[in-house]
C-alpha angles and dihedrals in degrees: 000000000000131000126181128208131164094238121018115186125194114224132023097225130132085294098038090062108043086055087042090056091039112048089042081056079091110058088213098074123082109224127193109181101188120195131185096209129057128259126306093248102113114112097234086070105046099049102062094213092071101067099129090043088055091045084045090064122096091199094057096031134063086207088216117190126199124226123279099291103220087207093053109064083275082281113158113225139219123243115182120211125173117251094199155075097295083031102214092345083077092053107037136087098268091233108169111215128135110196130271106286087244093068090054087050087050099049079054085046092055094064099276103127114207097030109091119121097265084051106057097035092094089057104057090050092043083067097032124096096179119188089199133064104027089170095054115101080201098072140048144234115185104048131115098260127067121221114185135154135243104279092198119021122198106263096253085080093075096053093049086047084049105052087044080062110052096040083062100258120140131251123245128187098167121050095171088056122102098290128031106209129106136045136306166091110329114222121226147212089242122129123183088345099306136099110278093207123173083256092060102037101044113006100042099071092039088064090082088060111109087206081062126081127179121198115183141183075034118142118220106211102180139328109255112237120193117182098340089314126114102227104172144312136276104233127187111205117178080329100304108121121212140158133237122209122203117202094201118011140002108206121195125208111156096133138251098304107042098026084075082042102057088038089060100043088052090054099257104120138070105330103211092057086043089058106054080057085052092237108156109246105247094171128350105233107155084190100073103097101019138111091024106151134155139198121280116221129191128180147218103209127202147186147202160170103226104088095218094120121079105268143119114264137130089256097060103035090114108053079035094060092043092052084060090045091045090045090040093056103029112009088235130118127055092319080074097055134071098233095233097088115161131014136170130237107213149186112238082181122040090221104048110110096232140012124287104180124068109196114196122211115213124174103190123085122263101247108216086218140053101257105129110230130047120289114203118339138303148113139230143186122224120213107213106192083206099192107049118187093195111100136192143167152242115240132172113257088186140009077237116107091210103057107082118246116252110264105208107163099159098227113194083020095120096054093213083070086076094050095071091040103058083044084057093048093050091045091053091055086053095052091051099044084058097120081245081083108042098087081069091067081194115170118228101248095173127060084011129222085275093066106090111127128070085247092054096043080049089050091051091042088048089050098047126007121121145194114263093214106261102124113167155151094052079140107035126203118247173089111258126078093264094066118085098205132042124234093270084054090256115158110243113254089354118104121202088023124112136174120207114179159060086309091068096052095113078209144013113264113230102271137340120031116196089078090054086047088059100050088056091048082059111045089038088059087055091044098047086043090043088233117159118266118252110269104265122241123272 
C-alpha cells in the first residue's frame, strides 16, 4: 500500500508536533505526523504531579537503557524517552528553560547562521503564553504553550529560598530573562492544572484538519532515498507494511536517541559500521550518531520525620485526601504542580561568564525503590554539571528497527566533567546546613556523614548519579564535514530530508532542554515553507 503527502514527519515528539500543527496551518499542504506510540490519553500524563508514574509506565515509555558506563562503576543507566503521542514532552517534568542566551550566541559562533540569541528570541515568544512579566520584552503572551508558576509551592520552597539567601546568593525570578544565575521559582508548561505538552498546545486543535493525517503505533523502518532524494518513509502498522511517499519533504523527529537510528537504518550514517549490519551505504556521513552527549546529575538525599514534604504517610492522609478532592474539583493544589519547584543556576568557579550547575530543589523524599510516588517524607538536591564536556555516541546494535540502538554517552569520560560536580555536592551541604533548614531535623541519607572527603563524594557520584534526561546533538548542526544536518536543518548530501529536534543542538544548552526542542519545531516549520524569520531582537 502507498500512500502520498506533501510532508511526512517522523515522530510525533515535542518537535514533531509543533511542524505537524504549523505546516497544516495552509490547507494546501498534505501532512502525515507518524508515531510509534499510542495517544497521550492515559491519566499519569495529564495531572504534573505524576511525572514518575508517567516515566514508570512501559506503554508511554521506550525504557531505554545506555551501555555499561565504565565511570561509572560499569552501571547502565536509564534514559527515559516517551513512546507516545508528545513523545517525552508527555513524561517529563514539564520544566520550562530555555538556555542561557550565550549558548544560543555559541551554536551561531560555531558556524550556524540564524541562531544567535537575538535570533531565536522571537521564537520562543511566538510559542509562549506566559501568565508572568507582561512588561518583559523577553517573554510572550499569545502563543500556543502555556508557561505558568506554581501558584502555591509546598512549604519546603521557602526554606530552600531562605537558606540561598542567607548564604549571599541572588534572587531570580526570571530564568528565561537576559541572564540565568541566581536563585528562584522555576516556570512550567502547565495550563489549568494539566500538562501543556506540545500535543495539547499545538497539535490538539490541527487534528480536526482534513490536510492533516496522524498514524500511530506505526513503526518507521527506514526513509526511502532515490537517487540522493528522500521520497517517502517504510512504515510497519499492526504488521502491515506500506509505504508513504512524501512529494516534498520527508522530516524526521524522532529525538536524540532514534533519529540516528532511522538514519541508519535508511543508509545515512558511517559506512563502514553500516556496513558490518549489511545496510546498504546510501550516503557515507560519519556524523550521524556522534557527539551525543546528556547532563549528569548527582544527589544529597535526605530524610525526616516532619511530613512537610509531599509524600504518603499516615501522618499526612489527610491533607493527602483533601489534595485529590482540591485537584479533583478544581485541578488546583500539589497534584498541579511538577514537584520540582525552585532551583538555583550557579557559578562552580567565580570567573566563569555564566552558570554551570543547575541545583534542584525537591521536596519530596527519594524513594530506594521503584514505586512511583514518594514513601514517608524527605527532600534533595540535585546537582545538574550543565555543560558536560564528555561525548558519546548512538550505534546500531541490529539492522532491526525494533531492537533498540546502543546509548553509549561516556559519561565521566572527560575527567574535568567530576570537578564541578563535587563543587556542586559540597554547595548543596552548605545550603542544607543554613539554620532555614534545621526545624527539619532531616538526616543526610546520600552521600552519608562518612562521606567527607572528594574521593569519597567521587565514590558516591560513581555509585548513583543519573542522567536527567536531556540527551542531544546525535546529529549534530553544522557546516563542517562532522554535522549531520546544515543550519536550515537540511541532511547532508541528502536532498528532501530534514531533522528537527534535540539531535541537531551542536551543543547542550545549560539546563533544561524541551523549550530548546521547540524552538527548533518552530524555526524548522518557517525554513521547510520558506517563510521569513521573525525580525530579531534589537
Amino acid at each position: 500500500m502507498s500512500e502520498s503527502f506533501d510532508f511526512v514527519v517522523v515522530g510525533a515528539g515535542t518537535a514533531g508536533c509543533v511542524l505537524a500543527a504549523r505546516l497544516s496551518e495552509d490547507r494546501n499542504n498534505s501532512v502525515c505526523l507518524i508515531e510509534a506510540g499510542g495517544e497521550d490519553s492515559h491519566p499519569f500524563i495529564q495531572v504534573p504531579a505524576f511525572v514518575a508514574a508517567a516515566i514508570g509506565r512501559p506503554q508511554l515509555n521506550w525504557r531505554f537503557l545506555t551501555a555499561p558506563q565504565p565511570k561509572l562503576n560499569d552501571r547502565r543507566i536509564p534514559v527515559p524517552r516517551g513512546h507516545v503521542i508528545g513523545g517525552s514532552g508527555s513524561i517529563n517534568g514539564m520544566v520550562y528553560f530555555r538556555g542561557h542566551p550565550r549558548d544560543f550566541d555559541d551554536w551561531a559562533a560555531m558556524g550556524n547562521h540564524g541562531w544567535s540569541y537575538r535570533e531565536v528570541l522571537p521564537y520562543f515568544i511566538r510559542s509562549e503564553a506566559n501568565e508572568a512579566f507582561a512588561d518583559s520584552p523577553l517573554h510572550g503572551h499569545e502563543g500556543p504553550i502555556k508557561v505558568t508558576q506554581v501558584r502555591k509551592p509546598n512549604p519546603m520552597v521557602a526554606a530552600f529560598m531562605e537558606a540561598m539567601r542567607s548564604l549571599g546568593f541572588k534572587r531570580n525570578d526570571d530564568f528565561n530573562g537576559s541572564d540565568t544565575e541566581g536563585y528562584g521559582p522555576r516556570q512550567g508548561t502547565i495550563r489549568n492544572g494539566r500538562r501543556d505538552s506540545t500535543a495539547v498546545a499545538f497539535l490538539r486543535p490541527a487534528r480536526s484538519r482534513n490536510n492533516l493525517r496522524v498514524l500511530t503505533e506505526a513503526l518507521v523502518t527506514r526513509v526511502v532515498i532515490e537517487n540522493g532524494r528522500a521520497i517517502g518513509v517504510d512504515v510497519e502498522i499492526e504488521g502491515d507494511k506500506r509505504r508513504l511517499t512524501a512529494k516534498r519533504e520527508v522530516i524526521v523527529c524522532a529525538g536524540a536517541v532514534q533519529t540516528p537510528q532511522v538514519l541508519m537504518l535508511s543508509g545515512i550514517g558511517d559506512g563502514e559500521q553500516l556496513r558490518t549490519h549489511g545496510i546498504p551505504v546510501t550516503h557515507h556521513l560519519p556524523g550521524v550518531g556522534a557527539n551525543y552527549h546528556d547532563h549528569l546529575a548527582a544527589g544529597v538525599v535526605m530524610e525526616m520525620k516532619n511530613s512537610e514534604s509531599y509524600g504518603i504517610s499516615l501522618r499526612a492522609t489527610p491533607r493527602n485526601a483533601w489534595h485529590l478532592l482540591e485537584y479533583a474539583l478544581a485541578r488546583r493544589g500539589p497534584l498541579a504542580s511538577n514537584v520540582f519547584e525552585a532551583n538555583a543556576f550557579l557559578k562552580s568557579r567565580p570567573e566563569l561568564d555564566r552558570p554551570d550547575l543547575q541545583i534542584v530543589f525537591q521536596p519530596a523524599r527519594r524513594n530506594r525503590n521503584a514505586f512511583p510516588f514518594p514513601l514517608g517524607h524527605g527532600f534533595a538536591l540535585s546537582v545538574v554539571h550543565v555543560y558536560p564536556k564528555s561525548r558519546g555516541s548512538i550505534t546500531l546494535a541490529s539492522p532491526d528497527p525494533r531492537r533498540p540502538p546502543v546509548i553509549n554517552p561516556n559519561l565521566l569520560s572527560d575527567p574535568a566533567d567530576l570537578v564541578p560536580t563535587l563543587a556542586g555536592l559540597r554547595l548543596s551541604r552548605r545550603i542544607i546546613a543554613a539554620p532555614a533548614f534545621a526545624r527539619y531535623r532531616a538526616v543526610e541519607v546520600q552521600p552519608g556523614p562518612a562521606a567527607l572527603d572528594d574521593a569519597a563524594l567521587a565514590e558516591h557520584v560513581r555509585q548513583t548519579s543519573y542522567t536527567v534526561h536531556h540527551p542531544v546533538s546525535s546529529c549534530r548542526m553544522g557546516t563542517d564535514d562532522r554535522a549531520v544536518v546544515d543550519p536550515e536543518l537540511r541532511v547532508h548530501g541528502i536532498a528532501g530530508l530534514r531533522v528537527a529536534d534535540a539531535s541537531i543542538f551542536p551543543r547542550i544548552v545549560g539546563g533544561n532542554t524541551n523549550a530548546g526542542v521547540v524552538l527548533v519545531g518552530e524555526k524548522c516549520a518557517d525554513l521547510v515553507l520558506g517563510r521569513p524569520a521573525p525580525r530579531p531582537m534589537e
